[in-house]
C-alpha positions in Angstrom: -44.1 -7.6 -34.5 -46.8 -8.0 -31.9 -45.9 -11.3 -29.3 -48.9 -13.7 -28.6 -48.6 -13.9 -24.3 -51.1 -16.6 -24.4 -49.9 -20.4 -23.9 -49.3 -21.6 -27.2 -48.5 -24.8 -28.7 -46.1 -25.6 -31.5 -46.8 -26.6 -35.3 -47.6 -30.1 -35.7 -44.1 -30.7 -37.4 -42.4 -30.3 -34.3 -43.5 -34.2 -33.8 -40.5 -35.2 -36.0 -38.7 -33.4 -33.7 -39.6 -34.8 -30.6 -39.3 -38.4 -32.6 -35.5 -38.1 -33.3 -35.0 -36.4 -29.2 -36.7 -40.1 -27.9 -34.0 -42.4 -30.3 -31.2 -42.1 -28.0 -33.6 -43.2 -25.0 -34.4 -46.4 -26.6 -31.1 -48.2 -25.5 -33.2 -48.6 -22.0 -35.4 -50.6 -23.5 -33.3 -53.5 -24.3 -34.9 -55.8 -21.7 -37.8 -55.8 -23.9 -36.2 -57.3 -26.4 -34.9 -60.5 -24.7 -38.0 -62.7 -25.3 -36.9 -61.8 -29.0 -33.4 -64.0 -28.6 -33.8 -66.0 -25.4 -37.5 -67.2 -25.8 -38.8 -69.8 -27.1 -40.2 -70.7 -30.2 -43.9 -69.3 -29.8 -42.7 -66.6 -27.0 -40.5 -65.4 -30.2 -43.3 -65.4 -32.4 -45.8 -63.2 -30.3 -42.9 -60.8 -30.1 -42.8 -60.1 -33.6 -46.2 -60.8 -34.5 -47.8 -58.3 -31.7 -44.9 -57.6 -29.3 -43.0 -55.7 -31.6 -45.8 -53.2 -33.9 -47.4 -52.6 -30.3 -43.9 -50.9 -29.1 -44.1 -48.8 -32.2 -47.8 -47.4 -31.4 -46.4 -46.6 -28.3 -43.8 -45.2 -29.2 -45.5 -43.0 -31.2 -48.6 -42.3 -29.0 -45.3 -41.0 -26.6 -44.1 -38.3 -29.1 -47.4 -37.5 -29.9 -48.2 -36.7 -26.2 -44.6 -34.9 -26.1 -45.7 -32.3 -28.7 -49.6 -32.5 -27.1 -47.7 -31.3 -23.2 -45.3 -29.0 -24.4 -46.6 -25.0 -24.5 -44.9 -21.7 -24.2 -45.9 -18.5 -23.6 -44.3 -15.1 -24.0 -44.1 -12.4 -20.9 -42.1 -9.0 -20.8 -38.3 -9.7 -20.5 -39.2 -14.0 -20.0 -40.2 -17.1 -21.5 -42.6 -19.9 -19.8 -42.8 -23.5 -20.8 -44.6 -26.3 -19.9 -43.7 -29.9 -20.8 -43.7 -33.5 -19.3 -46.4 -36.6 -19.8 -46.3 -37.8 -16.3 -43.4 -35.9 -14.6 -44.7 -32.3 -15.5 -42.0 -29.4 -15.6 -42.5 -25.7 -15.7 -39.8 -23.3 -16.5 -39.3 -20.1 -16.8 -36.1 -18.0 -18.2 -35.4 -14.4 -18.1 -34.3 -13.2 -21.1 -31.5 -11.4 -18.4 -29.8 -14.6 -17.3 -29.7 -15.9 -21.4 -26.1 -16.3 -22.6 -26.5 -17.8 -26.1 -29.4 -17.5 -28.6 -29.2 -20.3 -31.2 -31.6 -21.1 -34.3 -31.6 -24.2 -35.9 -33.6 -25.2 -39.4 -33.7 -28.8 -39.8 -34.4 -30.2 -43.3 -38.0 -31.4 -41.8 -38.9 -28.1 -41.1 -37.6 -25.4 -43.8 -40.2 -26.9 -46.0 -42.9 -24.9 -43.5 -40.5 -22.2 -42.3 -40.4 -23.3 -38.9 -36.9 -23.4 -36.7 -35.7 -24.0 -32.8 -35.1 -22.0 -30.9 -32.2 -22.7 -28.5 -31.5 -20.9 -25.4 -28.9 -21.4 -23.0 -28.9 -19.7 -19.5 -26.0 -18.3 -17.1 -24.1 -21.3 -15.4 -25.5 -23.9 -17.7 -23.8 -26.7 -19.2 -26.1 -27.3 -22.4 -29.1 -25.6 -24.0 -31.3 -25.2 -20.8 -34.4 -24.6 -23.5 -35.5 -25.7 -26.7 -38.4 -24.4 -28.7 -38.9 -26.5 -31.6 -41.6 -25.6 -34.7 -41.7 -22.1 -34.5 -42.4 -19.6 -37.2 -38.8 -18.4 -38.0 -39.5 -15.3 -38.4 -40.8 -15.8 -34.7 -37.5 -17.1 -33.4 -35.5 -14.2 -35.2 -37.3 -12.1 -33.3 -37.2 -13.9 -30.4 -33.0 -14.0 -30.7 -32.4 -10.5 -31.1 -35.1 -9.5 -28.1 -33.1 -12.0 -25.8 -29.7 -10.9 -27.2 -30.1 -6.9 -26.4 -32.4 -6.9 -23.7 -29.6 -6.0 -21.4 -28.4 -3.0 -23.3 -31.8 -1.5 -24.8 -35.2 -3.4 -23.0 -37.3 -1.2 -24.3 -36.1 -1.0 -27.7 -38.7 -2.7 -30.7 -37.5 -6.4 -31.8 -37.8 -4.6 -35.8 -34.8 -2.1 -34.7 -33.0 -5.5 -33.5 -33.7 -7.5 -37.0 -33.1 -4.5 -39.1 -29.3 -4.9 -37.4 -28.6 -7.9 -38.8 -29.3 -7.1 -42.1 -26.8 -4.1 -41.4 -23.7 -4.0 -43.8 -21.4 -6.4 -41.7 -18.3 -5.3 -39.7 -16.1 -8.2 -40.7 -17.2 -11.2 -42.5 -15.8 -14.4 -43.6 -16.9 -17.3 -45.9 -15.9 -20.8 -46.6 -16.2 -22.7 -49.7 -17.3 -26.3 -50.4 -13.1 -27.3 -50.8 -12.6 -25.1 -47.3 -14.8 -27.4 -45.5 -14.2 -30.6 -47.1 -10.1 -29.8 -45.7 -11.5 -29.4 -42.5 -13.1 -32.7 -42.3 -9.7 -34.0 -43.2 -7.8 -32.2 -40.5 -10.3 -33.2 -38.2 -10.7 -37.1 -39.1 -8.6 -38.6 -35.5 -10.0 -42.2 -36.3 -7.6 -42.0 -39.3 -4.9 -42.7 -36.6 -6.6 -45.8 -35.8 -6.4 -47.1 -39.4 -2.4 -48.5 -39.4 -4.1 -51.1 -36.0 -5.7 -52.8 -38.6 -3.1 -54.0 -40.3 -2.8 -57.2 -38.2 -6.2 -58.0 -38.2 -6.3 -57.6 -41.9 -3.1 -60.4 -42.5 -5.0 -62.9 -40.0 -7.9 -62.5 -42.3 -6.0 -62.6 -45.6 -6.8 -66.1 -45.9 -10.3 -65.6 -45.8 -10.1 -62.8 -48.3 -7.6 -65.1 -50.3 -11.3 -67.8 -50.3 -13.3 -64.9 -51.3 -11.3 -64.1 -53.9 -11.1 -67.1 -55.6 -14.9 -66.9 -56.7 -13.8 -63.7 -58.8 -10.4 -65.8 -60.2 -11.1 -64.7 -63.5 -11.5 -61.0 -62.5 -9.0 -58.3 -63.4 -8.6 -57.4 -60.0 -7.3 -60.9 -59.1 -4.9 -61.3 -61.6 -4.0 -58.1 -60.5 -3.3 -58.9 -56.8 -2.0 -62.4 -58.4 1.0 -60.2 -60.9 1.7 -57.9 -57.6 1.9 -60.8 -55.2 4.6 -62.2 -57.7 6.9 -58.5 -58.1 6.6 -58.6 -54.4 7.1 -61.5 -53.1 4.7 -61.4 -50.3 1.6 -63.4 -50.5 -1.8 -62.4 -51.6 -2.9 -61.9 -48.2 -1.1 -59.5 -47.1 -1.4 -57.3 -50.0 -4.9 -57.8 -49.5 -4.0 -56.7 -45.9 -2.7 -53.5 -47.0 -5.5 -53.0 -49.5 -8.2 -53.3 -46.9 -6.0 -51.0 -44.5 -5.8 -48.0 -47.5 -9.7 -48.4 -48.3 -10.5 -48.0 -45.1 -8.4 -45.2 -44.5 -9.9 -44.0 -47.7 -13.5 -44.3 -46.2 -12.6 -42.8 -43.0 -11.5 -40.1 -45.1 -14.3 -39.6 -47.4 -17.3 -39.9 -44.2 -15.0 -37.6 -42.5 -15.4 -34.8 -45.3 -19.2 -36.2 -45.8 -19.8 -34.7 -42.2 -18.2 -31.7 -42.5 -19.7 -30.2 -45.5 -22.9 -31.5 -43.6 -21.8 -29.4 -40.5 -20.6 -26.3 -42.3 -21.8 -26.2 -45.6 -21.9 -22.5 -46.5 -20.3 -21.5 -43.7 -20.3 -17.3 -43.3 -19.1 -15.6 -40.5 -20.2 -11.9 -39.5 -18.9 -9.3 -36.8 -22.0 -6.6 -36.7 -20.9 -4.4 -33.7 -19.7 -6.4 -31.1 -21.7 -9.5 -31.8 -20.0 -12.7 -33.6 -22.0 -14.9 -35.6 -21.9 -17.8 -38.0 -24.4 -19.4 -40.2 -23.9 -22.7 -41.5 -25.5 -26.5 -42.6 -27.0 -28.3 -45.2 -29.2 -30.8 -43.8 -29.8 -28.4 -40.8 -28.8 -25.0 -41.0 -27.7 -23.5 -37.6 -27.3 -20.0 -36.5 -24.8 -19.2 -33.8 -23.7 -16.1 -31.7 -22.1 -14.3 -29.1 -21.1 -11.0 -28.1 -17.1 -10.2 -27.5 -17.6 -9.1 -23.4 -18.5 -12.7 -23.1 -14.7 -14.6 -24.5 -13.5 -16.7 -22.3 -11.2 -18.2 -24.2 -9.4 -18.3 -27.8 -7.8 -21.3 -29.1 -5.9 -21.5 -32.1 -4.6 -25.1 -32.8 -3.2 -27.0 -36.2 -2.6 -30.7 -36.8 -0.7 -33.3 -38.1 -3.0 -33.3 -41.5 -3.6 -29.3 -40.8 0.1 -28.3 -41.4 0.1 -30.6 -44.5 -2.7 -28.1 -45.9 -1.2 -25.2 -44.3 -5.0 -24.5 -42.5 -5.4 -23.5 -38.8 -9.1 -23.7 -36.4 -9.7 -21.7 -34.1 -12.4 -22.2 -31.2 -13.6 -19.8 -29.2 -15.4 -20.3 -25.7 -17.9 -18.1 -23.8 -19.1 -17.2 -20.2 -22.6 -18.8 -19.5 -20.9 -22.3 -19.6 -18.8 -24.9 -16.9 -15.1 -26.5 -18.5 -17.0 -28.2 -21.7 -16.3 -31.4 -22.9 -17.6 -34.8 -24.9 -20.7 -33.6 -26.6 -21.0 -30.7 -24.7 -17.9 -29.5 -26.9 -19.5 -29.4 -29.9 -21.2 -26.4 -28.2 -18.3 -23.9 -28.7 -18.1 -21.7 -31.2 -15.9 -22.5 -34.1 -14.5 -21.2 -37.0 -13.8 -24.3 -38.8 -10.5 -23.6 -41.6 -8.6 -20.1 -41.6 -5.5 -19.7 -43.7 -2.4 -18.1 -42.6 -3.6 -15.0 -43.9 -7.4 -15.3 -42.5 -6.2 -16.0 -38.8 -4.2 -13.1 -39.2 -7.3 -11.3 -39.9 -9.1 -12.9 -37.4 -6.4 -12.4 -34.7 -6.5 -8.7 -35.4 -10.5 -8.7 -34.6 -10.0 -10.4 -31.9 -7.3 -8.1 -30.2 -4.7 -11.0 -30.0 -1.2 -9.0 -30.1 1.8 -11.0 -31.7 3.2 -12.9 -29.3 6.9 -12.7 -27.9 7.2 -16.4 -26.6 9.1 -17.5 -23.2 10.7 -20.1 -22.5 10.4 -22.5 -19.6 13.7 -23.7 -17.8 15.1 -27.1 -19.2 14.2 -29.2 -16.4 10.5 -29.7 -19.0 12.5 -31.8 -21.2 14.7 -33.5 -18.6 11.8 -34.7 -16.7 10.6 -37.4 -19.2 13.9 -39.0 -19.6 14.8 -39.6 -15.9 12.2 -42.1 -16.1 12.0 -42.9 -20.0 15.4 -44.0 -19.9 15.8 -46.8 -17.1 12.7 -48.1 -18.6 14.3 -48.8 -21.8 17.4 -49.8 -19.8 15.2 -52.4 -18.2 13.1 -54.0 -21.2 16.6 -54.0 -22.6 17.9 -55.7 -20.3 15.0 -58.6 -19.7 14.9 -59.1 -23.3 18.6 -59.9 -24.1 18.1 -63.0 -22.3 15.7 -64.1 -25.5 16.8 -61.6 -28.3 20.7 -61.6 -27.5 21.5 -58.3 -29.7 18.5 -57.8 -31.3 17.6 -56.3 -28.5 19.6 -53.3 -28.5 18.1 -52.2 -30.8 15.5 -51.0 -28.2 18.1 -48.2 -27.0 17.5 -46.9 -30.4 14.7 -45.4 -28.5 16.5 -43.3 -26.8 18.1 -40.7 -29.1 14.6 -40.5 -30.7 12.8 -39.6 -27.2 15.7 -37.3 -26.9 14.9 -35.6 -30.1 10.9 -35.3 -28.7 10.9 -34.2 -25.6 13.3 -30.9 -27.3 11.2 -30.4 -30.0 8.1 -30.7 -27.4 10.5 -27.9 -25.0 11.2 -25.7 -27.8 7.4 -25.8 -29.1 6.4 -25.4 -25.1 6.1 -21.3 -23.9 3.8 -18.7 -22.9 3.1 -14.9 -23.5 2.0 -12.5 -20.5 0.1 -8.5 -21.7 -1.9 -6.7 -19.7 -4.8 -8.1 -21.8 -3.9 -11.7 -22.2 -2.3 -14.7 -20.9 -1.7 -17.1 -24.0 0.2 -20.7 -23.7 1.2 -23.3 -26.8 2.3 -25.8 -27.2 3.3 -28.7 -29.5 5.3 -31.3 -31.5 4.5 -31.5 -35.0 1.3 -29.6 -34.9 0.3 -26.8 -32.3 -2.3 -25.3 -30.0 -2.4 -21.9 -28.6 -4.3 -21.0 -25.7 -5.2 -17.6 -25.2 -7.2 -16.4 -22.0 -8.2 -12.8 -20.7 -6.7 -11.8 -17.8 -9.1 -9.8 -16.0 -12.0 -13.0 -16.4 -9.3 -15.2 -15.0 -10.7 -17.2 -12.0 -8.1 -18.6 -10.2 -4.6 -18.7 -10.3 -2.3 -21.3 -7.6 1.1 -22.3 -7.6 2.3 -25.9 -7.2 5.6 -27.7 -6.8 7.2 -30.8 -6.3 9.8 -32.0 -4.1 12.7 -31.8 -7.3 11.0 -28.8 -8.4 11.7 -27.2 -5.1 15.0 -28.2 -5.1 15.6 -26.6 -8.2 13.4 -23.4 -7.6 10.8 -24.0 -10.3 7.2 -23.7 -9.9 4.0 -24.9 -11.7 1.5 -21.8 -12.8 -2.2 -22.9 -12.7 -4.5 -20.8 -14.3 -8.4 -21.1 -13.9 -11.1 -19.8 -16.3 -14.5 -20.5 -17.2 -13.1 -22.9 -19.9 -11.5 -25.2 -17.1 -7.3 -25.1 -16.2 -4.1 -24.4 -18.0 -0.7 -24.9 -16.6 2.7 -23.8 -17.2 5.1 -25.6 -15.7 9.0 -25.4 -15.0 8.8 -21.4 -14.3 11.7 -19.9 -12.2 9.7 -19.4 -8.7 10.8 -15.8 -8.2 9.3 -15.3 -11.5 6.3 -17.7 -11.0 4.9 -15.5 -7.9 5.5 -12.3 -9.8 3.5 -13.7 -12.6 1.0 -14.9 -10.4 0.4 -11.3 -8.0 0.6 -9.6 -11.7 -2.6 -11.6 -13.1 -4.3 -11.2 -9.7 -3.7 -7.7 -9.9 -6.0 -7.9 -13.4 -8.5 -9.7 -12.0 -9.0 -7.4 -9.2 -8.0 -3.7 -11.7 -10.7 -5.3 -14.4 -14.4 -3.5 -14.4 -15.3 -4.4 -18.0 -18.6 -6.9 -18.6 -17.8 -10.4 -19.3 -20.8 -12.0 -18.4 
């Protein structure tokens, strides 16, 4: 369809947008609220009675300005946008230099149709532009002109949509119980839930106080017969209660967010180009093109081998070495059986890997200093524990037993397509990166590791560093010219 190049605002809708954006900035505007607490009595009172609503109407006189400032206008091969109150910004983007093309429909706008737009440019950390309260069917269009104007310029945006309604290449979908497993693999504050079992036996007693208002209950004479069987106070059962429930609610919010996240999650190949579709609150659309991996990852969990599942995360150029929020960025393919990541694996040209080895000196290393340690704390606390406290050496065939599992898990894989390290202890993580997109590649060693003719590989990409470490150093430098060798031999796009 026809593009309006005029300067153009957005719908009205996009207010709610620009309301949630301005939350996280008021945390600066906590000084305001110190007449609130450390005032006096009639200081307190004008803050709530005019202090307080007169924030608000500012507040919202500031998102209202937001949406009043912020235009766009369309041009041949860029976009233009102007936004600010006082600090007024223009930009402009060349559909060239765009990397990644996202969509978002937030439950406030599917009601009208409308979506944002997210762009994200060549060397950019985050979505360098967001055009919220668009027609959707405008920022479809929009995505698939910025997405091929490399390969075909010219070429109509209908040719572009009618792709994606092309019978997909390879396609995957999850169900409600996919999802919901990811949110339990993915729950880390679960590991935080056993640290509250002191804190809930020092406030058994108040529970025990609490309690006694419902003495009549079921559920106390309950805690009452189980407190006798065990012979352990009320308290700390209710300790261990409090521990399991919230462990259950860590659980259950865990799952809650992940079927918000991914609800319907579908995953399509058409051509070259990845993309998934997922959401229920707010249902986003994300993409790339293959030329443009940087980096595949393949890991499992503690939780994830219980369920026999496996994630896989994929990163692309146009970014810097991602983290925190940033993260969340990357695209993901949330749960994948052992069968689906096989499938997966195959579309993504990841041969089956033949693992090596590194020399023994990986394991080694930890215990030359785990060991006197435990010799030591041994030692200082015989003077108070007498015996007792040999049981600290018990220690020691246990770190034994992890650092060789942790050796036997460690190794790497070398093709002339791909470079791929894992590693791991109960769970795993594979990292695989190509070898032509590599960016740098060093050797390190220590002073024991030079006695002992071992190196340390570092390998450099656009998804930050990997090492391999403990590598014989004849074969370290031969690994090292070989990967140079495909960076300099490689003439495909990656970018």
């Amino acid at each position: 369809m026809p593009l309006n190049t005029e300067w153009q605002r957005v719908s009205p809708v996009a207010t709610v947008y620009f309301a949630f954006k301005s939350i996280p900035h008021l945390v600066n505007l906590w000084p305001i609220l110190i007449p609130a607490f450390a005032g006096g009595e009639f200081v307190q009172q004008l803050f709530w009675q005019y202090g307080l609503p007169l924030m608000a109407v500012l507040m919202l006189l500031g998102v209202v300005l937001q949406y009043w400032f912020f235009t766009f206008r369309l041009e041949q091969g860029r976009i233009n946008l102007r936004s600010g109150i006082l600090n007024r910004k223009r930009l402009t983007l060349d559909f060239e230099r765009v990397q990644q093309a996202d969509i978002a429909h937030p439950f406030y706008f599917r009601p009208f149709q409308l979506a944002t737009l997210g762009l994200e440019s060549a060397g950019s950390a985050q979505q360098e532009v967001d055009i919220p309260g668009i027609p959707t069917s405008l920022a479809e269009t929009l995505r698939q002109q910025v997405l091929e104007f490399q390969q075909s310029e010219s070429a109509p945006s209908e040719q572009f949509i009618a792709s994606d309604e092309a019978a997909a290449d390879f396609e995957l979908k999850l169900t409600p119980a996919d999802v919901a497993r990811y949110g339990l693999m993915q729950n880390s504050l679960l590991y935080l839930a056993p640290l509250a079992a002191p804190l809930g036996q020092q406030a058994g007693p108040l529970m025990e106080s609490a309690l006694a208002s419902i003495e009549h209950s079921q559920l106390f004479h309950w805690f009452e017969w189980a407190s006798g069987n065990l012979a352990v106070s009320v308290g700390l059962i209710l300790a261990v209660f409090a521990v399991l429930a919230g462990t259950s609610l860590l659980f259950g919010l865990s799952v809650i967010l992940a079927l918000v996240r991914y609800w319907n999650y579908h995953l399509t190949r058409v051509g070259e180009r990845y993309q998934y579709r997922a959401g229920l609150t707010t249902i986003r659309t994300r993409g790339f093109k293959i030329q443009k991996l940087q980096k595949v990852t393949v890991y499992q969990g503690i939780i994830a081998r219980l369920l026999s599942r496996f994630t896989v995360q994929i990163s692309k150029a146009g970014g810097i070495a991602q983290t925190g929020a940033v993260n969340q960025q990357k695209f993901l393919i949330p749960v994948l059986t052992a069968a689906t990541l096989s499938g997966l694996k195959r579309e993504l040209a990841l041969p089956v890997p033949t693992w090596h080895s590194v020399h023994g000196f990986y394991w080694v290393k930890p215990l030359i200093l785990w060991v006197p340690f435990c010799l030591s704390v041994t030692a200082i606390v015989y003077a108070v524990a007498g015996l007792l406290s040999l049981l600290i050496l018990l220690l020691l065939p246990v770190s034994l037993w992890v650092t060789r599992r942790r050796w036997r898990w460690f190794g790497f894989y070398r093709d002339p397509q791909w470079l791929a390290l894992r590693s791991g202890f109960i769970g795993f993580s594979e990292h695989w990166l190509p070898t032509g997109k590599l960016q740098k590649i060093t050797l390190s060693q220590s002073p024991v590791a030079r006695k002992l003719r071992l190196a340390t590989v570092h390998v450099w990409s656009a998804d930050g560093r990997i090492s391999i470490p403990c590598v014989p150093v004849e074969q370290a430098h031969k690994l090292r010219d070989s990967l140079l060798a495909d960076v300099v031999s490689f003439n495909s796009p990656w970018f």
